[in-house]
Residue frames relative to the residue before (quaternion, step in Angstrom):
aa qw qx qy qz dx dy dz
X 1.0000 0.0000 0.0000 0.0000 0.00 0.00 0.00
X 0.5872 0.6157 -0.2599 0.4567 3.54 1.18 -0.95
X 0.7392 0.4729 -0.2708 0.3959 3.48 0.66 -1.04
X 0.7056 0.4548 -0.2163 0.4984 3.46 1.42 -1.59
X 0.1536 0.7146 -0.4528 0.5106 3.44 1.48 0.73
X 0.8582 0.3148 -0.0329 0.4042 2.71 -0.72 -2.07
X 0.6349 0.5301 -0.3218 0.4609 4.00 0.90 -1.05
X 0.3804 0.5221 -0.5434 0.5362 4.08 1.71 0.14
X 0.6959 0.5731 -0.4087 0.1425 3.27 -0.12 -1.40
X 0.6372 0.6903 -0.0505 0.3390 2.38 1.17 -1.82
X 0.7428 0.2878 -0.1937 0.5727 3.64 1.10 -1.35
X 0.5971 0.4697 -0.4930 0.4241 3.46 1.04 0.10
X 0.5985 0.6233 -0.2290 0.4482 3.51 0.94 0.02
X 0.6586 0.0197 -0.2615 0.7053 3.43 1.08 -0.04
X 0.5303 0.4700 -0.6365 0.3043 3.89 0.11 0.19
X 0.5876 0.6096 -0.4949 0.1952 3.95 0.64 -0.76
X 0.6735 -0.4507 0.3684 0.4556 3.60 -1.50 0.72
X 0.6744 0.3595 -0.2456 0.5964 4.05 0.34 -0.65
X 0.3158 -0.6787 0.6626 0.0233 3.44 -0.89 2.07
X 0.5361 0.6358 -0.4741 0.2891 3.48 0.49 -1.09
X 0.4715 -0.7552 0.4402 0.1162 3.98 -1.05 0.93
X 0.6120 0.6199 -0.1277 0.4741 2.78 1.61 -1.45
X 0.7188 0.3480 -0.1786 0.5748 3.46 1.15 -1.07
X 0.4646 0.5870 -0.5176 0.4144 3.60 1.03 -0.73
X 0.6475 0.6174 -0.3683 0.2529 3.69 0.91 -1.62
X 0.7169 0.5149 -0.2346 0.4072 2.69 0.44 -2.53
X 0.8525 0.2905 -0.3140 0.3004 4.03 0.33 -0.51
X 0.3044 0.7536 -0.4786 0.3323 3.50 1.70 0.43
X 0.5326 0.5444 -0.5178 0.3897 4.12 0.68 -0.73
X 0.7144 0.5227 -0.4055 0.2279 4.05 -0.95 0.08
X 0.7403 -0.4010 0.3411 0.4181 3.76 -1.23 -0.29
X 0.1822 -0.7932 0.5810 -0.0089 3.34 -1.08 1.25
X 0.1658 -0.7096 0.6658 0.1604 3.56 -1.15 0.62
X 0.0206 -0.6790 0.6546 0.3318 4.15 -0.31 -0.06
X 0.5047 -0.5719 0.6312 0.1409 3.62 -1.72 1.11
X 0.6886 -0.2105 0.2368 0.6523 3.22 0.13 -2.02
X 0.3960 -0.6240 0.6638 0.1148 2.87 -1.55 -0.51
X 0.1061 -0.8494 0.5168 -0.0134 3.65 -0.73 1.30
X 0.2541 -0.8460 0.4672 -0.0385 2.82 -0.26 1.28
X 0.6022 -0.4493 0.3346 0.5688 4.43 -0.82 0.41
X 0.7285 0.5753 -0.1149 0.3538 3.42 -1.28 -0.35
X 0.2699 -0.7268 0.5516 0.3077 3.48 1.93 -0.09
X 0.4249 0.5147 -0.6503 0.3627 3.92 -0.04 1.12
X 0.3512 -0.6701 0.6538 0.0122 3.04 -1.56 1.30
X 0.1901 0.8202 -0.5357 -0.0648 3.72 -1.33 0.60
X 0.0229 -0.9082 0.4178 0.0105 2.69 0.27 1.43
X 0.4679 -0.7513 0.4621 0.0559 3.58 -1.37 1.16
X 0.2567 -0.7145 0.6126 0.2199 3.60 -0.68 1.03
X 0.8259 -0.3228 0.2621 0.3807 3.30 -1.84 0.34
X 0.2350 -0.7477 0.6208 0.0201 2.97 -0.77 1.21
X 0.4095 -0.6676 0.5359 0.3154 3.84 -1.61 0.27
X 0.4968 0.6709 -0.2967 0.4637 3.50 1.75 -0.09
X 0.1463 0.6865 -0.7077 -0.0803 3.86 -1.47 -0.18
X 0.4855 -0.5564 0.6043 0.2994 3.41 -1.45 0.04
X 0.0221 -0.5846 0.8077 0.0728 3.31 -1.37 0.40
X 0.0951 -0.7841 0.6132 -0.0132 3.18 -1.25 1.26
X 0.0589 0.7350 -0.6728 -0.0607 4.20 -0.08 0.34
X 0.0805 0.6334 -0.7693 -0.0248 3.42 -1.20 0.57
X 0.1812 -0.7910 0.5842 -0.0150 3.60 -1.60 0.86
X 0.7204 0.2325 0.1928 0.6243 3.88 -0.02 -0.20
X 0.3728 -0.7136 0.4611 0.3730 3.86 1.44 -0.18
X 0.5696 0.4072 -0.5205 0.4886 3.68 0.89 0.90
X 0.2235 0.6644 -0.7041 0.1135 4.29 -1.21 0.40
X 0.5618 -0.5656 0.5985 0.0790 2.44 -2.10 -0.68
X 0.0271 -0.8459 0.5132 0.1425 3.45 -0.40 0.38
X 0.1215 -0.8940 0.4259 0.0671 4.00 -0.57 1.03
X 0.2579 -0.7212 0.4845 0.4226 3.56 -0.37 -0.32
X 0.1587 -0.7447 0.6469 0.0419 3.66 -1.39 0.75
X 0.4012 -0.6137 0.5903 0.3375 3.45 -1.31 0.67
X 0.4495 -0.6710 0.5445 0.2262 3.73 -1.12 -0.78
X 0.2924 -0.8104 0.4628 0.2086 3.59 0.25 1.10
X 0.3866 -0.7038 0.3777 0.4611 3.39 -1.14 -0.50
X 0.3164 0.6837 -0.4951 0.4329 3.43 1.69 0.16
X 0.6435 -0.3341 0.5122 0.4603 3.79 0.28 -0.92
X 0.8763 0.3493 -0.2452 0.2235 3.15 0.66 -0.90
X 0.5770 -0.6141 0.3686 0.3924 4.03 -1.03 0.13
X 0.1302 0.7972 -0.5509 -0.2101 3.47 -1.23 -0.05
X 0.7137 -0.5396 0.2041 0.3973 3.73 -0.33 0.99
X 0.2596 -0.7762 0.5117 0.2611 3.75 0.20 0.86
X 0.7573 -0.1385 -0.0525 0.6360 4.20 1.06 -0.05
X 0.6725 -0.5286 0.3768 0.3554 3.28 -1.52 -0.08
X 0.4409 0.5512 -0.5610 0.4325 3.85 1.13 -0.54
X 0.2159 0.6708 -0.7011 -0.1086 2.37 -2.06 -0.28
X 0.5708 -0.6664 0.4077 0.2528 4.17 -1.02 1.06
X 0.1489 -0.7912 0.5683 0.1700 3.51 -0.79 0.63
X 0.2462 -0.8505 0.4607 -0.0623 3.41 -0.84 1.39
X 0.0332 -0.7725 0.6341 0.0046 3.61 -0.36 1.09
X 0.2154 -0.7464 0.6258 0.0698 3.48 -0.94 0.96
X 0.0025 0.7071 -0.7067 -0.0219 3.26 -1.21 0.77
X 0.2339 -0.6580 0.6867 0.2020 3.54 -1.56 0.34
X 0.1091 -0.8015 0.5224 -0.2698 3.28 -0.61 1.59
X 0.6854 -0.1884 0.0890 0.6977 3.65 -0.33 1.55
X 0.5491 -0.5969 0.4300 0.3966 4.14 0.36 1.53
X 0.3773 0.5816 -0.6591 0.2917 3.52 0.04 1.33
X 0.0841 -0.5734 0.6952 0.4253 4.15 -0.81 -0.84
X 0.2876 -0.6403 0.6962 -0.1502 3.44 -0.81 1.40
X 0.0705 0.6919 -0.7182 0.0212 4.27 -0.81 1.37
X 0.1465 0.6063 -0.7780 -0.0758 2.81 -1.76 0.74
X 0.5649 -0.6017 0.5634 0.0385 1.87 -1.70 1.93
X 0.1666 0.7368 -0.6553 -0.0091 4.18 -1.61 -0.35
X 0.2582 -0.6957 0.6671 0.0654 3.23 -1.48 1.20
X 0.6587 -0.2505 0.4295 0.5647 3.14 -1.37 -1.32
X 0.6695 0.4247 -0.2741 0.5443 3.32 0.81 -1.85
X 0.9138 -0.0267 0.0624 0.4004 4.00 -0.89 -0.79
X 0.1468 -0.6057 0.7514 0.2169 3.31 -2.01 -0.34
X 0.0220 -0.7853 0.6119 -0.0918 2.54 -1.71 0.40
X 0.4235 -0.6956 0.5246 0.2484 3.79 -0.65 0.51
């Protein structure tokens, strides 16, 4: 479930209207919702509201990516202490994340 997460990010990242990596990058730092998720095999999984978002910051092509709840003021507060470290690369003009914990990695 964790990975086909991360494999949204990913297709939301090269599906947007602007192919360009470089910019795909520079606007990847901010708040995420995941809809669905496409998966091989033309399978679809799509997700109702969640109480979760991503916050992603990436700098220098090294960040992080965390989960946050949503306050009702507007504002966020960290939904746990983990959180995924993410090095981006642009590769054959893709933006390509890998992600890495303690436990795993993964692209």
């Amino acid at each position: 479930m964790k990975k086909a997460l991360y494999l949204l990010v990913a297709i939301v990242l090269t599906s947007c209207t602007n192919t360009d990596p470089n910019e795909q990058l520079q606007n990847l730092t901010g708040y995420w919702t995941i809809e669905k998720v496409e998966v091989e095999n033309d399978s679809v999984i799509e997700y109702s509201l969640s109480q979760y978002i991503d916050y992603i910051e990436i700098k220098d092509s090294v960040g992080f990516r965390k989960k946050l709840q949503p306050k009702i003021d507007g504002g966020y507060i960290e939904a746990s202490n983990d959180s995924e470290k993410i090095t981006a690369k642009i590769e054959d003009d893709v933006l390509n994340l890998y992600y890495s914990t303690a436990f795993d990695e993964w692209q």
